[in-house]
C-alpha positions as CSV (number, residue, x, y, z in Angstrom):
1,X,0.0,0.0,0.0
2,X,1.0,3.3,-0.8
3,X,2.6,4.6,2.1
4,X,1.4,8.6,1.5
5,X,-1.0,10.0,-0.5
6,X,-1.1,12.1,-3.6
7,X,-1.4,15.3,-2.0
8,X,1.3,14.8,0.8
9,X,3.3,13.7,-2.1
10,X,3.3,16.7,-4.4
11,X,2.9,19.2,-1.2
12,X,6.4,17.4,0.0
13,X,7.8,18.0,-3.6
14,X,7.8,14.5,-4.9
15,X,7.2,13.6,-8.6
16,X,3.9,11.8,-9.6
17,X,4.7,9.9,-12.6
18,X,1.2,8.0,-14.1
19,X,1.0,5.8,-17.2
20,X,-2.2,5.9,-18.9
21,X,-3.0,5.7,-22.7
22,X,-4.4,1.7,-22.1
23,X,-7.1,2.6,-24.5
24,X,-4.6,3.1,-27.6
25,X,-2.5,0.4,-26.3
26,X,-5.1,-2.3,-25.6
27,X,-6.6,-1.2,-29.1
28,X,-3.2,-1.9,-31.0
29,X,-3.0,-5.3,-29.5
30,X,-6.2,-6.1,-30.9
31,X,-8.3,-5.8,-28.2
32,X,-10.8,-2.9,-28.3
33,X,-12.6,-1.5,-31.1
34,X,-11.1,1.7,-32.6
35,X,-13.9,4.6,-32.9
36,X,-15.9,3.7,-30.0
37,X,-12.8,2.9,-28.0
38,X,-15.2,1.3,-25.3
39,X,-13.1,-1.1,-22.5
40,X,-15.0,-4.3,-22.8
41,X,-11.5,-5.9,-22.3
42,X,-12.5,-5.8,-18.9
43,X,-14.8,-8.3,-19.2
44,X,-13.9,-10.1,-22.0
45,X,-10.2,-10.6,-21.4
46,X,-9.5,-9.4,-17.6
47,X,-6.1,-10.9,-17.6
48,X,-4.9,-9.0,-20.3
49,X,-6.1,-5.3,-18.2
50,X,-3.9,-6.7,-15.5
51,X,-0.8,-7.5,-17.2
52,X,-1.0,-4.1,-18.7
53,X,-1.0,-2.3,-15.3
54,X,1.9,-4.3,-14.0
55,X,3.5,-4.0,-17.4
56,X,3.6,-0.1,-16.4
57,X,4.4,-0.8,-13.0
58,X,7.7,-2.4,-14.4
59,X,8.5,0.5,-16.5
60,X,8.0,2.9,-13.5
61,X,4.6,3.9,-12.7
62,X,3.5,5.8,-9.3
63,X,0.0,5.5,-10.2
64,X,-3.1,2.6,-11.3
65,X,-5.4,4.0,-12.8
66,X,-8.6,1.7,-12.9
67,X,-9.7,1.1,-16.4
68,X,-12.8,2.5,-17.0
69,X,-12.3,5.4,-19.1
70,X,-15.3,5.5,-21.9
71,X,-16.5,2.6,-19.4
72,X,-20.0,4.9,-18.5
73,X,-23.3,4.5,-19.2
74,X,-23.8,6.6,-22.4
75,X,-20.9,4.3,-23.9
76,X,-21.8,1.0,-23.2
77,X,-25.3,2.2,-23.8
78,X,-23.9,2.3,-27.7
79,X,-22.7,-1.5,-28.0
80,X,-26.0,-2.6,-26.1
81,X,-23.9,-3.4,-23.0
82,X,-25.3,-0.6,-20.8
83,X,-26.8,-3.5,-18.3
84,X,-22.8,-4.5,-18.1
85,X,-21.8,-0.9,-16.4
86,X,-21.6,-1.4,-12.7
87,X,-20.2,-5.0,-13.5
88,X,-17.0,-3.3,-15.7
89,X,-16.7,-1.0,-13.2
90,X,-16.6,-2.7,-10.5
91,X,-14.1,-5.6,-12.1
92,X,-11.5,-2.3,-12.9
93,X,-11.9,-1.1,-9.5
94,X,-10.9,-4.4,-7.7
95,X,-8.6,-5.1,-10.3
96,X,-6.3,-1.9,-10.1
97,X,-7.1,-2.1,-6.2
98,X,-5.2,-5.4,-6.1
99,X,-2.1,-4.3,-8.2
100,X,-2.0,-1.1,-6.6
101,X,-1.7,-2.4,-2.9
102,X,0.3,-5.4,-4.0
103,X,3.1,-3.1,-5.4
104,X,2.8,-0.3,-3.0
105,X,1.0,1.9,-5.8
106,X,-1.5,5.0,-5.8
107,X,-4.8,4.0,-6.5
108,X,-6.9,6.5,-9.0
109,X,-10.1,5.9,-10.0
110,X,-11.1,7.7,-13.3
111,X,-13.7,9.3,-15.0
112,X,-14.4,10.8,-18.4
113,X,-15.9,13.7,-21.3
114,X,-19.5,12.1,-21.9
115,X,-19.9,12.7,-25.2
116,X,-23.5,14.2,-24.3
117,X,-22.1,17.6,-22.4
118,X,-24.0,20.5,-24.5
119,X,-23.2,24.1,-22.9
120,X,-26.3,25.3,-24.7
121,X,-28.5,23.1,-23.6
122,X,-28.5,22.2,-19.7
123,X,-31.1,19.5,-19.9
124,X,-27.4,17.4,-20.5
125,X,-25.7,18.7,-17.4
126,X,-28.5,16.5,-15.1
127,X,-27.4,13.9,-17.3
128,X,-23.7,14.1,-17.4
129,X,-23.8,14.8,-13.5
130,X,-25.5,11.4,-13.1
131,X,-23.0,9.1,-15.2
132,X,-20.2,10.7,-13.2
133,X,-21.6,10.4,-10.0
134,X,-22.3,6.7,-10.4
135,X,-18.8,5.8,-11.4
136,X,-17.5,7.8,-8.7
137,X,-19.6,6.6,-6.1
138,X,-18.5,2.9,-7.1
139,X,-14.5,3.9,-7.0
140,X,-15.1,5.1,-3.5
141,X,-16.3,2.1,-2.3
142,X,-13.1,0.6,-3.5
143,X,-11.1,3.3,-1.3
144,X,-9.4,5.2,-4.0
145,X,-6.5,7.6,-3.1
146,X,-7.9,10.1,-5.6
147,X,-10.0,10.4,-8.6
148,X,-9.0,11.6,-12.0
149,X,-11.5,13.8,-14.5
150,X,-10.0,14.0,-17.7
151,X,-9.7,14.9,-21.7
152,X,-12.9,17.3,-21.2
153,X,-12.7,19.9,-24.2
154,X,-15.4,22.3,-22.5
155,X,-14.4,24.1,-18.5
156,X,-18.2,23.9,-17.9
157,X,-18.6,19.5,-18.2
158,X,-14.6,19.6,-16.5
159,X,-16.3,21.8,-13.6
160,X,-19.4,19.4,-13.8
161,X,-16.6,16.6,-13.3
162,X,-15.4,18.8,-10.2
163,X,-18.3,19.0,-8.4
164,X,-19.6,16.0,-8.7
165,X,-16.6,14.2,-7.4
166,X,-16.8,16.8,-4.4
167,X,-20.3,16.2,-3.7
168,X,-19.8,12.1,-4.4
169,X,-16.3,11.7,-3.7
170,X,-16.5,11.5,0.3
171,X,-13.2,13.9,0.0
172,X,-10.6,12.1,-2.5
173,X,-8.4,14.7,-4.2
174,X,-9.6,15.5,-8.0
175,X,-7.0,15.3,-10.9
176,X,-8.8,17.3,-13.7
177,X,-6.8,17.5,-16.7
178,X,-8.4,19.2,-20.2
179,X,-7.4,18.2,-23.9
180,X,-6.5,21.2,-26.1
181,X,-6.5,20.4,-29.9
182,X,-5.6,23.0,-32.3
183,X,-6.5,26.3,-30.6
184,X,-5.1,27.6,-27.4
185,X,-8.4,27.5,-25.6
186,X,-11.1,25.3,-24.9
187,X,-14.3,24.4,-27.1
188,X,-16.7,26.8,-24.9
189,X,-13.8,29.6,-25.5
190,X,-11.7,29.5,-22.5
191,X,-8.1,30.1,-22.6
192,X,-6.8,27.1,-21.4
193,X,-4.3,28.8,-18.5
194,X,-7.5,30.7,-17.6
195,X,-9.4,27.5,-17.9
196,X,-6.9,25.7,-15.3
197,X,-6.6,28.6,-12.7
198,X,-10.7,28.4,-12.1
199,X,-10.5,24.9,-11.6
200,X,-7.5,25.0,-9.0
201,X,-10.1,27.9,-7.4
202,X,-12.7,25.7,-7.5
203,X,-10.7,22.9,-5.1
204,X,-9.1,20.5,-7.7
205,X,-6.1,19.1,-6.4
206,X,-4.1,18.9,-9.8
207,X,-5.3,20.6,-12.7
208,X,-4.0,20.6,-16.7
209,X,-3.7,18.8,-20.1
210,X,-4.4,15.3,-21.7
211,X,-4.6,13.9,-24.4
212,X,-5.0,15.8,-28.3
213,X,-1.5,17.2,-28.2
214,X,2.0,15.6,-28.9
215,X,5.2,16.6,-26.2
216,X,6.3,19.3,-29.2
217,X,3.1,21.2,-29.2
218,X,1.8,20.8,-25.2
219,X,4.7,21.7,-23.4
220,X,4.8,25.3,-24.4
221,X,0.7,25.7,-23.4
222,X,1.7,24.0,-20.2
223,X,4.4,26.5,-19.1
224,X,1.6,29.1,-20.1
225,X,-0.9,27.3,-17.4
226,X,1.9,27.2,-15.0
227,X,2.5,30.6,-14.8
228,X,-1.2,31.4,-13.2
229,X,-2.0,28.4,-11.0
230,X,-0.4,28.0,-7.6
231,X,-0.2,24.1,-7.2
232,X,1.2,21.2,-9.4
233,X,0.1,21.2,-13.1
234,X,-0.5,17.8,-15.1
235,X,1.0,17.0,-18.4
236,X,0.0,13.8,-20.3
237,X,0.8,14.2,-24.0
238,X,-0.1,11.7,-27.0
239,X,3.4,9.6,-28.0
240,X,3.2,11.3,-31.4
241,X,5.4,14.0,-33.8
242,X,2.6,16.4,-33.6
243,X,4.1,20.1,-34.8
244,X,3.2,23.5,-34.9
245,X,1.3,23.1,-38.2
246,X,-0.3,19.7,-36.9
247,X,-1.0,20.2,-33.4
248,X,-3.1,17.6,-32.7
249,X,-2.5,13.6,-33.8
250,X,-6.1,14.0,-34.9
251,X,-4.9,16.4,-37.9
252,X,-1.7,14.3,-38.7
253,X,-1.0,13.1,-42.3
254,X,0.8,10.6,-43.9
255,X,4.1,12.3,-45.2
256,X,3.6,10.0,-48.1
257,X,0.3,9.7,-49.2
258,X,-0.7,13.0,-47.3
259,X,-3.7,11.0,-46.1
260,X,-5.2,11.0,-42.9
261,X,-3.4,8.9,-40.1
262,X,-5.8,9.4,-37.2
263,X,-7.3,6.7,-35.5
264,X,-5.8,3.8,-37.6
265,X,-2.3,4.8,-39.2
266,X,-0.2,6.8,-36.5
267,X,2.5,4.6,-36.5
268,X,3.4,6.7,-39.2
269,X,3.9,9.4,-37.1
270,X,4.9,7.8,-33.5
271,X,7.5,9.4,-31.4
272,X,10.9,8.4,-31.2
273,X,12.3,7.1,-27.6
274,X,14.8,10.1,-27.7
275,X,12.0,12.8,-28.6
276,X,10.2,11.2,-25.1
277,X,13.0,11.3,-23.6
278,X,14.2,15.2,-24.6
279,X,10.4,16.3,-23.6
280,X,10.6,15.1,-20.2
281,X,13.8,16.5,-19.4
282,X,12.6,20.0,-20.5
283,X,9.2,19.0,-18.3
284,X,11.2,18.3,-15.5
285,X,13.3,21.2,-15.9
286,X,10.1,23.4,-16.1
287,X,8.9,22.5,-12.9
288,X,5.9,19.4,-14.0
289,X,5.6,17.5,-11.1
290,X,2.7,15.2,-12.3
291,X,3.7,13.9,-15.3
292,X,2.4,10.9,-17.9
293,X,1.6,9.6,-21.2
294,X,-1.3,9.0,-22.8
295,X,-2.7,7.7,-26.1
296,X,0.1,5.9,-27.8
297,X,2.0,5.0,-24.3
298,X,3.8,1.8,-24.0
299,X,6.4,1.0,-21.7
300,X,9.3,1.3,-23.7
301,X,8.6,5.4,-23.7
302,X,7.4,5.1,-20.1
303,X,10.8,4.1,-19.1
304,X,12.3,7.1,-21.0
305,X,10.2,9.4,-18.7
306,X,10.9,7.5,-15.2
307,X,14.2,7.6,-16.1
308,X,14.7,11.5,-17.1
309,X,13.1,11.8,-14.2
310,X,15.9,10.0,-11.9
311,X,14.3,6.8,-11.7
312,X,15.4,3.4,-12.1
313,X,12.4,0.9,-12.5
314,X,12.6,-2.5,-12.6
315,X,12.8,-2.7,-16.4
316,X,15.6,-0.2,-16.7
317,X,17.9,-2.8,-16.0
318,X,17.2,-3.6,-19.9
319,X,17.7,-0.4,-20.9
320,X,19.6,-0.8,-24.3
321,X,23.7,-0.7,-24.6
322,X,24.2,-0.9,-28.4
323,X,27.8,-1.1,-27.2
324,X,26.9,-4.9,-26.8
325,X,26.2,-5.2,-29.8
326,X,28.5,-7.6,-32.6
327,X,27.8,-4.6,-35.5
328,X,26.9,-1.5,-34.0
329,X,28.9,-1.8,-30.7
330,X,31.9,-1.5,-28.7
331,X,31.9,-6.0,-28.9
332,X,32.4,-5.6,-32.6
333,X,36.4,-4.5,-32.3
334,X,36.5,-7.8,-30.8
335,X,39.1,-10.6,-33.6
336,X,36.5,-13.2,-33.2
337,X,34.0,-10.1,-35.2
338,X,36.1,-9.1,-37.7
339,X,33.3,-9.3,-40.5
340,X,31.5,-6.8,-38.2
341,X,32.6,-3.8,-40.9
342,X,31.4,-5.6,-43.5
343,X,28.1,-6.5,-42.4
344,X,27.2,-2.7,-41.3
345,X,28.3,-1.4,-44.5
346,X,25.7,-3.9,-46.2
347,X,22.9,-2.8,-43.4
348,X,23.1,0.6,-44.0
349,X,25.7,2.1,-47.0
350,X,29.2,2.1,-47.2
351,X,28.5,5.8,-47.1
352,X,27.1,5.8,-43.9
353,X,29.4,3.4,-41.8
């Protein structure tokens, strides 16, 4: 069990590092449909959720986050599961509870944008209110240190978020982080540092950014939202090359075809492991003291971060030496590889060995 709590943590100075982004992950491995992006998994194949969240643990997680993102009523309402909510949620719960007290872990439970919010029309926010307060209600029961509200592209359902889990919550700390896409403020025309400050005012624990943007394009609005709010400020960016004329993975194109590469072809356009790693050295050096990945997270990258961070998880025992390497490495001087100039010439151009 986690020995202090998330707000003790940060208010002592300590780094929160979480790894989310199960959605795209679970969905490469062929195990959730991309579109609805709805966690069935957690029925279907519940071993699969779990080796996931200690696959993160290994690369250096601080956090498990039950998986139930897109796991609400209106959701599963859509694939004629709705009868199968409280069951999914309740499985994620006990699930991340288990790995999380096992492995000394905070335990988050999570909630999400409903896809219903309509700022225009508040017949919705009675209706959004209820599908958060359900799931929240439910992570309670399973003793969550906090509760995280996230990718909400309007303030007023992120605020709806906020208060429900203050009225429901019974007191866990709220995480509400905001996706920004291609403008600097949010779909009900907020600036998005403006956006943040009201919702540390309003009593959120951790406020910021999820989701939409890559590390090239969020860190610069982050540094904006850290100059007007007091406490920590979340950053969890998508693992892909988004740039100043593609902010957003969702308007990424093939550089070939020019095509569209959101939801199905961003490999095109993943991240390096040094462009994860360069990102959260500048995070780190700007302060970000809660800090994750999410769409396009895998552990590999998740490393990068713990590590820039001055941690050494389990799995960075692995982390790779080239210099062991019999063509690329210090071991190919070695007599016994003599062929080893040879071979890299053929592997990549005489020109280039």
């Amino acid at each position: 069990m986690a020995t202090k709590g998330l707000v003790e943590r940060l208010k002592n100075g300590e780094d929160i590092l979480i790894a989310e982004g199960y959605m795209w992950e679970l969905e490469r491995r062929g195990y959730l449909t991309a579109g609805g992006f709805i966690p069935e998994i957690v029925l279907d194949n519940p071993e699969v959720v779990r080796a996931l969240h200690m696959e993160f643990i290994h690369a250096g997680t601080d956090v498990i986050e039950a998986f139930t993102y897109y796991g609400h009523r209106e959701k599963l309402r859509t694939i004629g599961r709705e009868d199968d909510l409280e069951k999914l949620n309740r499985v994620a719960l006990q699930m991340a509870k288990e790995v999380a007290r096992e492995n000394g872990k905070l335990l988050a439970g999570g909630i999400c944008n409903s896809g219903i919010y309509d700022p225009q029309d508040e017949s919705t926010f009675a209706a959004v209110t209820a599908m958060f307060k359900e799931q929240i209600e439910w992570a309670v029961e399973y003793e969550v240190d906090y509760i995280i509200a996230e990718t909400f592209n309007d303030l007023g359902e992120a605020m709806l978020a906020l208060k429900a889990i203050q009225q429901y919550g019974k007191g866990v700390p709220a995480v509400i982080t905001m996706t920004a896409y291609i403008p600097d403020m949010t779909t009900d025309d907020v600036p998005f540092p403006e956006a943040c400050r009201r919702l540390e005012e309003a009593g959120a624990a951790v406020v910021g950014v999820n989701c939409g943007r890559g590390p090239r394009t969020m860190l610069p609005l982050v540094k904006e939202i850290k100059k007007v709010c007091k406490g920590p400020v979340a950053m969890l960016p998508v693992t892909f090359r988004c740039r100043d004329n593609c902010r957003t993975f969702q308007s990424l194109r093939d550089p070939e075809t020019g095509k569209p590469l959101y939801p199905t072809d961003l490999e095109a356009a993943r991240c390096s492991r040094s462009d994860i790693r360069s990102w959260a050295e500048e995070a780190k050096a700007a302060g970000i003291n809660y800090i994750g990945l999410c769409c396009g997270n895998a552990s590999f990258y998740f490393r990068e971060l713990a590590e820039a961070y001055g941690r050494k998880p389990p799995t960075s025992k692995y982390t790779p030496n080239v210099g062991l390497s019999h063509v690329f490495g210090k071991t190919s001087e070695a007599d016994k590889y003599k062929r080893s100039t040879k071979i890299k010439e053929f592997m990549i151009g005489k020109d280039n060995a």
